[in-house]
PDB file with one MODEL, atoms N, CA, C and O in Angstrom:
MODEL        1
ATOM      1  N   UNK A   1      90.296 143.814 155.999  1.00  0.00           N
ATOM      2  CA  UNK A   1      90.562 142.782 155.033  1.00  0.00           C
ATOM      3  C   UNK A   1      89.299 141.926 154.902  1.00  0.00           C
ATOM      4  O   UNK A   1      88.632 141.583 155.878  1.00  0.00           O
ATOM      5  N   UNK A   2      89.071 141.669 153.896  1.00  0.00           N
ATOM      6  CA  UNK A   2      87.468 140.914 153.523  1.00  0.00           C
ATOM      7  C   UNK A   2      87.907 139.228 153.781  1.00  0.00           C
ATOM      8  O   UNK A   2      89.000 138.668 153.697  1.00  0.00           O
ATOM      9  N   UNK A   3      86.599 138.736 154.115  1.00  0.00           N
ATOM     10  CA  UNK A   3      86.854 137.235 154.897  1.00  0.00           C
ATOM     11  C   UNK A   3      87.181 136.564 153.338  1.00  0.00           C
ATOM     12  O   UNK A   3      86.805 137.134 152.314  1.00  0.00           O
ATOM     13  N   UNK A   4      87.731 135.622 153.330  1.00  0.00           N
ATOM     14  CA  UNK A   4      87.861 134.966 152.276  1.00  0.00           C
ATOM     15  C   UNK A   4      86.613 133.572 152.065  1.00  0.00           C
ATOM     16  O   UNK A   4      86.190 132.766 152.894  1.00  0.00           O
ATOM     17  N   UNK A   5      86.322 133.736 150.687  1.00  0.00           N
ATOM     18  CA  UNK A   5      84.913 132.917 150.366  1.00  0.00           C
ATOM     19  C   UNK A   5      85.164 131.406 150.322  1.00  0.00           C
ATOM     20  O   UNK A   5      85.763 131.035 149.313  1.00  0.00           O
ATOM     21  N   UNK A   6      84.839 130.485 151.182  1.00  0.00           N
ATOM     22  CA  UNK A   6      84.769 129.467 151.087  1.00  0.00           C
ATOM     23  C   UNK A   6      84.239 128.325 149.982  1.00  0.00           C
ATOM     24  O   UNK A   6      83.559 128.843 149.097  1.00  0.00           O
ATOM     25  N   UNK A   7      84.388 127.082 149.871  1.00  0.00           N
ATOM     26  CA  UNK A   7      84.073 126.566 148.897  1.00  0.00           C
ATOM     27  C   UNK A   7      84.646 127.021 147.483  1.00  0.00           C
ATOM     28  O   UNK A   7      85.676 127.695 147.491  1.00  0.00           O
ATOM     29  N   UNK A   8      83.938 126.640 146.050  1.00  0.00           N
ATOM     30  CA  UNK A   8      84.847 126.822 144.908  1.00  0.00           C
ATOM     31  C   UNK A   8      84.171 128.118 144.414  1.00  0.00           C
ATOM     32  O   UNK A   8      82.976 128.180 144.702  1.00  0.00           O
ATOM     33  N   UNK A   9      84.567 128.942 143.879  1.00  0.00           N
ATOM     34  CA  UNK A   9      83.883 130.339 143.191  1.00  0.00           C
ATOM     35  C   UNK A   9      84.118 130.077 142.151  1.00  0.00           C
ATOM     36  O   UNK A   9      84.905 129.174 141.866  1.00  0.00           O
ATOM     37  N   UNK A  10      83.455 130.847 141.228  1.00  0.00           N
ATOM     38  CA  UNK A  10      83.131 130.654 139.598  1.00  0.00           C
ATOM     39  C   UNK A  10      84.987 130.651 139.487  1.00  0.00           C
ATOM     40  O   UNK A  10      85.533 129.568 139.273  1.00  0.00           O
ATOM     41  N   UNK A  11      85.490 131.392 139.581  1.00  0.00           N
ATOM     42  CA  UNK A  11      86.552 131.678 138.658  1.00  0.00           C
ATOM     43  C   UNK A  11      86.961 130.080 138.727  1.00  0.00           C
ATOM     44  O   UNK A  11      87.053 129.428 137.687  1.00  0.00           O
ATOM     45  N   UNK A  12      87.193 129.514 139.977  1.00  0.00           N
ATOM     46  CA  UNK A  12      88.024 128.228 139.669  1.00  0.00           C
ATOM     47  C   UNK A  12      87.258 127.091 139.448  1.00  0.00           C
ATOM     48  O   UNK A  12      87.886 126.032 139.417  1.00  0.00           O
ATOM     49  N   UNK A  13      85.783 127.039 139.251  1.00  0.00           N
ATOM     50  CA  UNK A  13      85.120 126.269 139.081  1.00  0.00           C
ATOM     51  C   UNK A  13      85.490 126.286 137.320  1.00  0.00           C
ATOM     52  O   UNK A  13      85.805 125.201 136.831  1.00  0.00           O
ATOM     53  N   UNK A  14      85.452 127.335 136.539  1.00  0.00           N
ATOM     54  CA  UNK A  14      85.523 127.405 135.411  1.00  0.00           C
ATOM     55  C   UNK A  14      86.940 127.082 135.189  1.00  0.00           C
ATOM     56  O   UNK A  14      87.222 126.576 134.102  1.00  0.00           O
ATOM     57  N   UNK A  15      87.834 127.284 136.003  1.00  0.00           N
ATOM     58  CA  UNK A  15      89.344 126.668 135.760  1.00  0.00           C
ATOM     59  C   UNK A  15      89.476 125.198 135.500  1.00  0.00           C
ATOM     60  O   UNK A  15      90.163 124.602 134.670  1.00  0.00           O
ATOM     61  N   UNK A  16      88.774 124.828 136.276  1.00  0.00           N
ATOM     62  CA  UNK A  16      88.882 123.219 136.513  1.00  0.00           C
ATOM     63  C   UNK A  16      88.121 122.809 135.407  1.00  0.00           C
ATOM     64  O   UNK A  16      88.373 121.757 134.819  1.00  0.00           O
ATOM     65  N   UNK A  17      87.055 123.688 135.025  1.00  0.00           N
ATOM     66  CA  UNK A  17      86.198 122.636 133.816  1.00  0.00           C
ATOM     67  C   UNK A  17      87.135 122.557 132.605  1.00  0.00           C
ATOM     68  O   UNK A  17      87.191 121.600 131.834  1.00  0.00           O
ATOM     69  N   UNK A  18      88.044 123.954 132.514  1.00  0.00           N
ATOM     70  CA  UNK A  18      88.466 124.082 131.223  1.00  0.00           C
ATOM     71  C   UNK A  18      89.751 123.037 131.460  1.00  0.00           C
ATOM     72  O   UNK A  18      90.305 122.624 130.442  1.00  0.00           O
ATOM     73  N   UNK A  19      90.164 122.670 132.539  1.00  0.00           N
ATOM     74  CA  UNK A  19      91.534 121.703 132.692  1.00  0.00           C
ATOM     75  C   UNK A  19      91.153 120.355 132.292  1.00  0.00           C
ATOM     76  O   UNK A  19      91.731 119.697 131.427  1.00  0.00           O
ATOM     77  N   UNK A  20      90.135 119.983 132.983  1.00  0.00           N
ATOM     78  CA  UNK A  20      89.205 118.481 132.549  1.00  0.00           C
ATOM     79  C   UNK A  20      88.968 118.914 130.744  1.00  0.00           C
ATOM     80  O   UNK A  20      89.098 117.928 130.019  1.00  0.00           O
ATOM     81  N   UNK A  21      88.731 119.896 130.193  1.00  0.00           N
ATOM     82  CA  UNK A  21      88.627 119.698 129.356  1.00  0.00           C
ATOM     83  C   UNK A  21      89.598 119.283 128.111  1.00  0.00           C
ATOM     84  O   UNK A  21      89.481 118.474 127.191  1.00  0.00           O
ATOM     85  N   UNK A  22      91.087 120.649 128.690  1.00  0.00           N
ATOM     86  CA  UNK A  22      91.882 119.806 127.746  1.00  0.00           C
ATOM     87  C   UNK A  22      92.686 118.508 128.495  1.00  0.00           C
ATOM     88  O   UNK A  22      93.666 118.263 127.791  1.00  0.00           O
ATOM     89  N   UNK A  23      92.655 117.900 129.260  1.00  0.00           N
ATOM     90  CA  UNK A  23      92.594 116.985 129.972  1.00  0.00           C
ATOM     91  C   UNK A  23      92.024 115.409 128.935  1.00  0.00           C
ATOM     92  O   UNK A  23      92.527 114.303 128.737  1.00  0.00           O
ATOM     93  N   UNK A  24      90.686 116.126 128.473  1.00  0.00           N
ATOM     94  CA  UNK A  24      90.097 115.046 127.624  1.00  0.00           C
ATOM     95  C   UNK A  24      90.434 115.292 126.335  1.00  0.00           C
ATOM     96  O   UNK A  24      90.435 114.346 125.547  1.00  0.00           O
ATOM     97  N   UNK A  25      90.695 116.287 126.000  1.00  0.00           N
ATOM     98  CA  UNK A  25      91.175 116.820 124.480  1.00  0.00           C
ATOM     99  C   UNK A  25      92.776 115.445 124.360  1.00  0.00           C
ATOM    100  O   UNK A  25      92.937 114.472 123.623  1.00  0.00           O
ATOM    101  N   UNK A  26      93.560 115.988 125.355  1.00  0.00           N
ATOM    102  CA  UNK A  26      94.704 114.972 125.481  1.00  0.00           C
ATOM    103  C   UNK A  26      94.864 113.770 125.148  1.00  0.00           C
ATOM    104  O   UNK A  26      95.648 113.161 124.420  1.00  0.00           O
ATOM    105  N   UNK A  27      93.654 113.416 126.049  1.00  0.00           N
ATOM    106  CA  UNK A  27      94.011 111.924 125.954  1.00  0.00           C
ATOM    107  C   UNK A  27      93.062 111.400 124.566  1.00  0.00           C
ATOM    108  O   UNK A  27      93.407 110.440 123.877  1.00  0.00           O
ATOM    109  N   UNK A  28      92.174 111.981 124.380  1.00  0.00           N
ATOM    110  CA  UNK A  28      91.528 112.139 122.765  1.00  0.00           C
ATOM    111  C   UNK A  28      92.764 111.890 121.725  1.00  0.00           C
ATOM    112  O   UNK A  28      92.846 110.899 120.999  1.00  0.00           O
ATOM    113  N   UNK A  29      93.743 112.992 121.779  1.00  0.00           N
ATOM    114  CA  UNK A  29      94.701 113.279 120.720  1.00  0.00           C
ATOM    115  C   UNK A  29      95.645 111.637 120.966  1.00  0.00           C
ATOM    116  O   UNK A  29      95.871 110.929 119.985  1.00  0.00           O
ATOM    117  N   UNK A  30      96.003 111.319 122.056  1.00  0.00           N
ATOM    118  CA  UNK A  30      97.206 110.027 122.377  1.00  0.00           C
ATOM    119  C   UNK A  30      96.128 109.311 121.823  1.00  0.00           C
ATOM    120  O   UNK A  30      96.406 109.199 120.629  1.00  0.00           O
ATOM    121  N   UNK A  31      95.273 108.881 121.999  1.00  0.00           N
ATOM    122  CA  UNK A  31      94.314 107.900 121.591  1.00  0.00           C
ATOM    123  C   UNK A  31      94.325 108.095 119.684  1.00  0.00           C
ATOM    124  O   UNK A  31      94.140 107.020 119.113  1.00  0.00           O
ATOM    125  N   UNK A  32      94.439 108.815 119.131  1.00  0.00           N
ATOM    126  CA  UNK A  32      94.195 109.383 117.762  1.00  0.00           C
ATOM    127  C   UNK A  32      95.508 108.945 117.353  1.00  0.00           C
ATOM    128  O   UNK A  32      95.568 108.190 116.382  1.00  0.00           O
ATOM    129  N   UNK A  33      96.474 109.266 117.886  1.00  0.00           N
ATOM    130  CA  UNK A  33      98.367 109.193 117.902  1.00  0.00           C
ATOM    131  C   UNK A  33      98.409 107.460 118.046  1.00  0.00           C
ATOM    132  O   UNK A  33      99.080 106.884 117.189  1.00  0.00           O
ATOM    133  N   UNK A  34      98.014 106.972 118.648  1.00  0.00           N
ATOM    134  CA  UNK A  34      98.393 105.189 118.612  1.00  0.00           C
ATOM    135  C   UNK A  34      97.316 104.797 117.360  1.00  0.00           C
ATOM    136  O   UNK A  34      97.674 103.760 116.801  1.00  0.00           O
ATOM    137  N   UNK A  35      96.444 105.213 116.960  1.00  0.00           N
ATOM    138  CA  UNK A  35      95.663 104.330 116.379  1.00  0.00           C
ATOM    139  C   UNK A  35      96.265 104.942 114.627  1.00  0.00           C
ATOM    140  O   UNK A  35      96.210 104.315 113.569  1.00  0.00           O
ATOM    141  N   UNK A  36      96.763 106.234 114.855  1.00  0.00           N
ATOM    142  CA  UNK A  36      97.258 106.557 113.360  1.00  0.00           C
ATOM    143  C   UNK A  36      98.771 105.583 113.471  1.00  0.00           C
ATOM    144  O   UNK A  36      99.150 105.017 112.445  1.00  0.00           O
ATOM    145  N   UNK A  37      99.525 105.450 114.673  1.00  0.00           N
ATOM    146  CA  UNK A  37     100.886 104.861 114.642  1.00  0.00           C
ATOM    147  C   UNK A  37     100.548 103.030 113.928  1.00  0.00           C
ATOM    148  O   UNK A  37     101.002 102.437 112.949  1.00  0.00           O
ATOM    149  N   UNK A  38      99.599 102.663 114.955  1.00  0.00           N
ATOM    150  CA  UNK A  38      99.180 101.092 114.474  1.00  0.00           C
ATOM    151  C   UNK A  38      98.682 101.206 112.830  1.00  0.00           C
ATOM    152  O   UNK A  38      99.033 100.232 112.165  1.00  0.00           O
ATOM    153  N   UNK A  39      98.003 102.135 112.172  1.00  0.00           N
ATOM    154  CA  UNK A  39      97.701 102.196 110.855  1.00  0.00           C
ATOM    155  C   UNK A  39      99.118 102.176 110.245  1.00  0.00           C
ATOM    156  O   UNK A  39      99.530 101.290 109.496  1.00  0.00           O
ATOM    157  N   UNK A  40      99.850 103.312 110.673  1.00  0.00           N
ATOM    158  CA  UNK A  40     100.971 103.538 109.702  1.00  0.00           C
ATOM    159  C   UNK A  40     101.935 101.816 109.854  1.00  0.00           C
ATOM    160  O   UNK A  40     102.757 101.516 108.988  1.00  0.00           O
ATOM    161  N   UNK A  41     101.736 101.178 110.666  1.00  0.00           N
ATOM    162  CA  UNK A  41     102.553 100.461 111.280  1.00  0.00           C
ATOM    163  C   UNK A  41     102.151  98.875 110.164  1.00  0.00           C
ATOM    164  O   UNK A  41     102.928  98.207 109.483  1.00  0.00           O
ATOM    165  N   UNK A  42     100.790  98.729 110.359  1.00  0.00           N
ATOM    166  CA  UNK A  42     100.246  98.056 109.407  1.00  0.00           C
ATOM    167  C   UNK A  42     100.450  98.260 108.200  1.00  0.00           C
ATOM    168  O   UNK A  42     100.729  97.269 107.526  1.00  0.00           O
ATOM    169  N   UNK A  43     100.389  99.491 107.579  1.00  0.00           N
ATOM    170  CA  UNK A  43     100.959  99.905 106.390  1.00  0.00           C
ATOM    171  C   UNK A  43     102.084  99.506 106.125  1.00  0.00           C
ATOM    172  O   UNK A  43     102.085  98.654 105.236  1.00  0.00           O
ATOM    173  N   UNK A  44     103.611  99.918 106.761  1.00  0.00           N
ATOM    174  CA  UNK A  44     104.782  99.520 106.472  1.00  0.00           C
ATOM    175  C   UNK A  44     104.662  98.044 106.623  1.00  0.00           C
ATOM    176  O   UNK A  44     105.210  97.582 105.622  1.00  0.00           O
ATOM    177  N   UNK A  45     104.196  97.006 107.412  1.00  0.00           N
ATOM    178  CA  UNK A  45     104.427  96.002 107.741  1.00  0.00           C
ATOM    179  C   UNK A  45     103.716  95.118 106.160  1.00  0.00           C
ATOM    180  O   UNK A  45     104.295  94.163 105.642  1.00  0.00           O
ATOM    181  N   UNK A  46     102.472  95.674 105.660  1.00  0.00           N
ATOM    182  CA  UNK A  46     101.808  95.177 104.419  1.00  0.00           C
ATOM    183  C   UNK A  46     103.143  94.854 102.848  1.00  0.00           C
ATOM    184  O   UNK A  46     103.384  93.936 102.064  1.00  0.00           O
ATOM    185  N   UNK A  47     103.758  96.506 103.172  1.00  0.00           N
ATOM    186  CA  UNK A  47     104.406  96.744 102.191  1.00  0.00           C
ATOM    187  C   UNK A  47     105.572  95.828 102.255  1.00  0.00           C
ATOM    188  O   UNK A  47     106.015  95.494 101.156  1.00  0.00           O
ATOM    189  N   UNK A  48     106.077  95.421 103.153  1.00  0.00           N
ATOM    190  CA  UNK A  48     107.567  94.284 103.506  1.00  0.00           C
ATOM    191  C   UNK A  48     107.148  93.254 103.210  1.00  0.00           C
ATOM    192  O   UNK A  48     107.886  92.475 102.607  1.00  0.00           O
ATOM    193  N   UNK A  49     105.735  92.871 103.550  1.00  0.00           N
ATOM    194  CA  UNK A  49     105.316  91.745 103.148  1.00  0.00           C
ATOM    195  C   UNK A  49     105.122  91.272 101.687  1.00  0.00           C
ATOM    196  O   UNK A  49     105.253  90.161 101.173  1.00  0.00           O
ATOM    197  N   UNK A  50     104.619  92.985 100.978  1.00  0.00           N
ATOM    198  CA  UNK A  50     104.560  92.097  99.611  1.00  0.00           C
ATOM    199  C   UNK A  50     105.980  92.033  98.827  1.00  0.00           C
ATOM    200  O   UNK A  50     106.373  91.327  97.898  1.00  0.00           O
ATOM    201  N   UNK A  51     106.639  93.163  99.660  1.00  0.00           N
ATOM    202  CA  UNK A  51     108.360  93.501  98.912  1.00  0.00           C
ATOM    203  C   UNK A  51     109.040  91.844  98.740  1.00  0.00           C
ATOM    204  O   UNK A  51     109.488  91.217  97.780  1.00  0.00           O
ATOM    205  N   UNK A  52     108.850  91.544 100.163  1.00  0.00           N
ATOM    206  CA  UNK A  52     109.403  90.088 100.182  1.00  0.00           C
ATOM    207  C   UNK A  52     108.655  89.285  99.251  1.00  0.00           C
ATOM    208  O   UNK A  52     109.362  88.810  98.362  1.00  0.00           O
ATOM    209  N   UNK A  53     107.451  88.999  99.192  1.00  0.00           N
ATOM    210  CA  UNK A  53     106.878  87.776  98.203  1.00  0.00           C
ATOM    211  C   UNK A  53     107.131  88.444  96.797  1.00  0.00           C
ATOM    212  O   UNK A  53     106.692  87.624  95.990  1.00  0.00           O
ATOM    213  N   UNK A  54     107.565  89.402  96.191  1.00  0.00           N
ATOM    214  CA  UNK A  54     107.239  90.072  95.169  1.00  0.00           C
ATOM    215  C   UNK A  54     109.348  89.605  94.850  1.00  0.00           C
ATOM    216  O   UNK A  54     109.794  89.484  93.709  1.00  0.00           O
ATOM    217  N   UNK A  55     110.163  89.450  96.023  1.00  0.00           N
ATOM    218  CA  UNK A  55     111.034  88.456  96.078  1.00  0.00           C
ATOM    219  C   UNK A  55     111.669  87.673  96.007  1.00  0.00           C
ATOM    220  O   UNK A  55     112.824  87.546  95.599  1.00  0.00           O
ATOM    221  N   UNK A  56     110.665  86.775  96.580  1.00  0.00           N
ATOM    222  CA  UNK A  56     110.756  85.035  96.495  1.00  0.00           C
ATOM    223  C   UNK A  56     110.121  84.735  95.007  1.00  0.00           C
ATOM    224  O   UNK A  56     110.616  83.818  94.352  1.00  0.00           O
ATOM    225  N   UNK A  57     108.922  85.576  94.413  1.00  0.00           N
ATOM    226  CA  UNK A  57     108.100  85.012  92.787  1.00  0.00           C
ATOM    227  C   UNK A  57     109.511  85.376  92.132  1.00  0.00           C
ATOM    228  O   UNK A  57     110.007  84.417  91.542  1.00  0.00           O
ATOM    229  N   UNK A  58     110.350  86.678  92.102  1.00  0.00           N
ATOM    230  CA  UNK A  58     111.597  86.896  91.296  1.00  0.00           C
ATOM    231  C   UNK A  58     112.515  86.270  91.328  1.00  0.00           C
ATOM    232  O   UNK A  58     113.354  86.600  90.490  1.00  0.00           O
ATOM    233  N   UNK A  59     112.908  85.021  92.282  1.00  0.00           N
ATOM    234  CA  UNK A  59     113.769  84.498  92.731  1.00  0.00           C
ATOM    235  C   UNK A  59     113.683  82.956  92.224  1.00  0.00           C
ATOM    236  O   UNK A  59     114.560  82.134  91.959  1.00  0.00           O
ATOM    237  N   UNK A  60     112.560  82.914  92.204  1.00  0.00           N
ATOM    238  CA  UNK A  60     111.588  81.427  91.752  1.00  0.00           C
ATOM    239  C   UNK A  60     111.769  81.686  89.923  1.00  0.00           C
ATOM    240  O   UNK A  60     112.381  80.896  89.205  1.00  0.00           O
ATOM    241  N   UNK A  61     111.237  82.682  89.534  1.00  0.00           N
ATOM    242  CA  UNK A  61     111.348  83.220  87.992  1.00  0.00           C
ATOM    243  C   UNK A  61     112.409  82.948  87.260  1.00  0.00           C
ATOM    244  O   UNK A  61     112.595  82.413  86.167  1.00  0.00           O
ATOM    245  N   UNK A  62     113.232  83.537  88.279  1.00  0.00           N
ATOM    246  CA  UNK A  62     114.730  83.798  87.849  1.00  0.00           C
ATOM    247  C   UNK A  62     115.786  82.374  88.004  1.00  0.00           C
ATOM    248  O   UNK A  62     116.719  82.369  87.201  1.00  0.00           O
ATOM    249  N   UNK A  63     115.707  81.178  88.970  1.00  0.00           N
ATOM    250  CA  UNK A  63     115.948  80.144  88.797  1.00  0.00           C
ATOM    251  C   UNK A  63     115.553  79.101  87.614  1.00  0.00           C
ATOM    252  O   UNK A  63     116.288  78.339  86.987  1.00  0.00           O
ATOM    253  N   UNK A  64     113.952  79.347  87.499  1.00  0.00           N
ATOM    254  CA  UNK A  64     113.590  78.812  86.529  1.00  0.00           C
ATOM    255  C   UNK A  64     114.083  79.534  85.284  1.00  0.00           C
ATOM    256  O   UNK A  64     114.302  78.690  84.415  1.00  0.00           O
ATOM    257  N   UNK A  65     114.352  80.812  84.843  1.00  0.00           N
ATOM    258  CA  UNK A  65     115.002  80.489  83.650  1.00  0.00           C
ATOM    259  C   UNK A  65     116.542  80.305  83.711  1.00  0.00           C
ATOM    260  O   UNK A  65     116.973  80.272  82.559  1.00  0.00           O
ATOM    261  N   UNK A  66     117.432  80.186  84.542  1.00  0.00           N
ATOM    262  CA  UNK A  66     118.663  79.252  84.727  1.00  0.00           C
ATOM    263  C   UNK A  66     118.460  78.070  83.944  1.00  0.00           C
ATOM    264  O   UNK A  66     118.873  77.715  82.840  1.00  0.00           O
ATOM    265  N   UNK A  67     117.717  77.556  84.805  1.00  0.00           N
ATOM    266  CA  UNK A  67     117.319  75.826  84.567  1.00  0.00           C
ATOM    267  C   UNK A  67     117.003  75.766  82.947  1.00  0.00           C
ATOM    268  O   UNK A  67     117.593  74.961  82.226  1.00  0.00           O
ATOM    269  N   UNK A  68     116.100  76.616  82.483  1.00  0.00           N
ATOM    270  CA  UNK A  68     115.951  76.770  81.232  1.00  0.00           C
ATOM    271  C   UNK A  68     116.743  76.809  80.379  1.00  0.00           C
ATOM    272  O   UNK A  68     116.875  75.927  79.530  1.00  0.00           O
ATOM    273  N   UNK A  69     117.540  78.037  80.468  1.00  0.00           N
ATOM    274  CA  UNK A  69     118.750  78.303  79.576  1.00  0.00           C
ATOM    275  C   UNK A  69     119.406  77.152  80.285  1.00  0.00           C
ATOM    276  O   UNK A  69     118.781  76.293  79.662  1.00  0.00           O
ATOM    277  N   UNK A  70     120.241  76.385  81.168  1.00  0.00           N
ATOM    278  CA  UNK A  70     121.084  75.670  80.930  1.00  0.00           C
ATOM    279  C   UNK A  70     120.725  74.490  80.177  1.00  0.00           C
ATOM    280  O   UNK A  70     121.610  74.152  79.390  1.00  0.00           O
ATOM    281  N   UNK A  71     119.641  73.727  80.181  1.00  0.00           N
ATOM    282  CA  UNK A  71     118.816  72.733  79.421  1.00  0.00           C
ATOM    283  C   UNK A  71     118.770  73.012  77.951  1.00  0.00           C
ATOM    284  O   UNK A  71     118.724  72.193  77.033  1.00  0.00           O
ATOM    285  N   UNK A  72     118.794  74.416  77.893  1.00  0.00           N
ATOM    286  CA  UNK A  72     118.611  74.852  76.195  1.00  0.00           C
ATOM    287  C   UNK A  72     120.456  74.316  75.955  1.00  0.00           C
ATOM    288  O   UNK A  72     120.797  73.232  75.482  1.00  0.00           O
ATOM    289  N   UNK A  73     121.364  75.382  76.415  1.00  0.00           N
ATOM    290  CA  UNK A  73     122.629  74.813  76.191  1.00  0.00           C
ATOM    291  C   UNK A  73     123.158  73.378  75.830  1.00  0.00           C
ATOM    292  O   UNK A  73     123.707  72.991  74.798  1.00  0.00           O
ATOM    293  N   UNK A  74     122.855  72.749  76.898  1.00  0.00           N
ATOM    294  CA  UNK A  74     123.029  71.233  77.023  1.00  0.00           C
ATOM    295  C   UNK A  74     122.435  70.827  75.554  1.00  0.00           C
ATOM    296  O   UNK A  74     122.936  70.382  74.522  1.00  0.00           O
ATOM    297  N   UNK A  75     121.358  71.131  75.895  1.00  0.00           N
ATOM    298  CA  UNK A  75     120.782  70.582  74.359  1.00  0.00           C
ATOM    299  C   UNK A  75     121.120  71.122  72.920  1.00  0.00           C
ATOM    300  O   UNK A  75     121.001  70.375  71.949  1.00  0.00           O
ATOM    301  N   UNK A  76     121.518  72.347  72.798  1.00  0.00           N
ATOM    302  CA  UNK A  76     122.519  72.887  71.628  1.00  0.00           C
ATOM    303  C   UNK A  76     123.695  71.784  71.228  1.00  0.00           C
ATOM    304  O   UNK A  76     123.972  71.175  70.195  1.00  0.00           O
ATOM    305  N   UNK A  77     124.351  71.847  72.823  1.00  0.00           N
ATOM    306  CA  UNK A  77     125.712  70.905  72.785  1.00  0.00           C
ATOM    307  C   UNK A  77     125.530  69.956  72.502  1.00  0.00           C
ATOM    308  O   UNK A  77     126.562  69.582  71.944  1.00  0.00           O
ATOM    309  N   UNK A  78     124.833  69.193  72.498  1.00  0.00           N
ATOM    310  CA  UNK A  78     124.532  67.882  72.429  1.00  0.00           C
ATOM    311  C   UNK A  78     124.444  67.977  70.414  1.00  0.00           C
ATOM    312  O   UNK A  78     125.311  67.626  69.613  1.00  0.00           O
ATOM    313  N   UNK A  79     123.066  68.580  70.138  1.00  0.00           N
ATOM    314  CA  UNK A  79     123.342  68.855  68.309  1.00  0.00           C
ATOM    315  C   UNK A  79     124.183  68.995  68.370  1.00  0.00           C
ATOM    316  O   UNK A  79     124.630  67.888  68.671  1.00  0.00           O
ATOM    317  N   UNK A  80     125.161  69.816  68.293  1.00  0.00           N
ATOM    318  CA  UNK A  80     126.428  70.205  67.610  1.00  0.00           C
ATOM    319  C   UNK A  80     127.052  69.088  67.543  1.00  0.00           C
ATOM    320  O   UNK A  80     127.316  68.564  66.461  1.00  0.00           O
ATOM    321  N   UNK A  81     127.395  68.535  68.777  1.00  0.00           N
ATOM    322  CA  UNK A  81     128.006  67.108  68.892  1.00  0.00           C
ATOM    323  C   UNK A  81     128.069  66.099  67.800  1.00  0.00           C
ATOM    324  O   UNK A  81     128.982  65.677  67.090  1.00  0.00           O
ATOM    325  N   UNK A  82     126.636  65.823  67.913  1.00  0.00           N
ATOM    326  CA  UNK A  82     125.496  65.177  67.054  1.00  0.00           C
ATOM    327  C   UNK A  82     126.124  65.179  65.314  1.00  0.00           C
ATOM    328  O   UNK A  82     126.117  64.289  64.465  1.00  0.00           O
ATOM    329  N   UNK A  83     126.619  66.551  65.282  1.00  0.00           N
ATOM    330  CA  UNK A  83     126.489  67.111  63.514  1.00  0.00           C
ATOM    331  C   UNK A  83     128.054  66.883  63.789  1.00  0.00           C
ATOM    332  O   UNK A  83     128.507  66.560  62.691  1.00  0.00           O
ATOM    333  N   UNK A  84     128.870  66.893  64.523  1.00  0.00           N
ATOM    334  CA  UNK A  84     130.407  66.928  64.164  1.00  0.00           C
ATOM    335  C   UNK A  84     130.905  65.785  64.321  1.00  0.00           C
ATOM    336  O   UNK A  84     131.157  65.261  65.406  1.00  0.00           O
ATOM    337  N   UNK A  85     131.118  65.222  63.005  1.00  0.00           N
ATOM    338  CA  UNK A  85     131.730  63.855  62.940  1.00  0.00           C
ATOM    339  C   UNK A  85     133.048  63.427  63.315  1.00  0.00           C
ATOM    340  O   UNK A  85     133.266  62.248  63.596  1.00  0.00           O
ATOM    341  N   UNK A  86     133.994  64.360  63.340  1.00  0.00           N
ATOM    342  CA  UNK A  86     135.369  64.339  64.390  1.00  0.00           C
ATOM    343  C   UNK A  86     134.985  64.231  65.460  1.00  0.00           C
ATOM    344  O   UNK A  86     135.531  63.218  65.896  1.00  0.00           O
ATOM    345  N   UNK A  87     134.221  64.742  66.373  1.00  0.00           N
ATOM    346  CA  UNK A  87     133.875  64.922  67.696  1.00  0.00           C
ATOM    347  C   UNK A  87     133.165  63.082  68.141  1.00  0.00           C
ATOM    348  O   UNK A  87     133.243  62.256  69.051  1.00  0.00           O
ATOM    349  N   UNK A  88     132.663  63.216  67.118  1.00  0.00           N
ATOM    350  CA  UNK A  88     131.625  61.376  67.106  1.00  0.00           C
ATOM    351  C   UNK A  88     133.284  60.399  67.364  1.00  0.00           C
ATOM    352  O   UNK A  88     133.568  59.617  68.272  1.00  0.00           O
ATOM    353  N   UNK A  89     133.943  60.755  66.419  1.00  0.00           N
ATOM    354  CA  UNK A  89     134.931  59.594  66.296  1.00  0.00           C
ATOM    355  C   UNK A  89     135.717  59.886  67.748  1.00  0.00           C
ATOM    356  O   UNK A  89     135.744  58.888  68.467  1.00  0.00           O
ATOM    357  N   UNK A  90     136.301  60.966  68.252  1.00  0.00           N
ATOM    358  CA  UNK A  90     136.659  61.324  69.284  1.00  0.00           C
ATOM    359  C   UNK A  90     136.272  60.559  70.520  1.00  0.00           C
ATOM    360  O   UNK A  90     136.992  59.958  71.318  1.00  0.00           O
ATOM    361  N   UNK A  91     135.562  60.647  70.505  1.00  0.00           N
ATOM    362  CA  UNK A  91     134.443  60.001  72.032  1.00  0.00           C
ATOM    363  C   UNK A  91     134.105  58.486  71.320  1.00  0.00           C
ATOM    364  O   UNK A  91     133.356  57.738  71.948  1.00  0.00           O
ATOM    365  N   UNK A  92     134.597  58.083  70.152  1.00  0.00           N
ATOM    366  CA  UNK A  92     134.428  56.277  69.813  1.00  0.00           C
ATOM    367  C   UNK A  92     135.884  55.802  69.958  1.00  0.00           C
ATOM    368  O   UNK A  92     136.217  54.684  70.352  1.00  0.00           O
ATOM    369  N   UNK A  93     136.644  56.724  69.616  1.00  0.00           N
ATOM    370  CA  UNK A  93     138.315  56.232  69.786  1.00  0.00           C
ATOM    371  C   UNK A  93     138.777  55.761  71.792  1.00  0.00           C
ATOM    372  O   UNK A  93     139.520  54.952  72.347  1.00  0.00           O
ATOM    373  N   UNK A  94     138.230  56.369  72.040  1.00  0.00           N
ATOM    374  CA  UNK A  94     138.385  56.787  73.511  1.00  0.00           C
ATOM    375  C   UNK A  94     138.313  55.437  74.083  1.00  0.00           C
ATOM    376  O   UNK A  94     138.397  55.277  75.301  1.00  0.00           O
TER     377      UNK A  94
ENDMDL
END
């Protein structure tokens, strides 16, 4: 039986380089994997942000023409009022 060779021999010297290698390939790729997750993450987080202010301007818009149209009303009612002379005597009888 042949003595067995001490120290590392090519075969596992080359084992180990290629393990360190994908070893670094790995942690390369996790490193690639958080920094695409934080992009995508920033991304969705941009888009909520403008969803919401894009929101609050529709919400702001949309009150203001309430306020509008009810002011227009009021003020219709009021002419009409104005022009109907039963309605005048109505509110003088009172």
């Amino acid at each position: 039986m042949p003595k067995r060779k001490r120290g590392i021999t090519w075969d596992a010297a080359s084992r180990r380089e290629a393990i360190r290698k994908r070893e670094r390939t790995v942690i390369e790729t996790e490193e690639e994997r958080s920094r695409r997750f934080q992009l995508w993450h920033n991304v969705a987080w941009t888009k909520e942000w403008k969803k919401q202010k894009n929101q609050v301007i529709a919400d702001c818009q949309q009150w203001h023409n309430v306020a509008m149209r009810e002011e227009l009303k009021k003020q219709k009612d009021k002419e009409i009022a104005d022009c109907q002379p039963w309605y005048n005597m109505q509110g003088n009888a009172v």
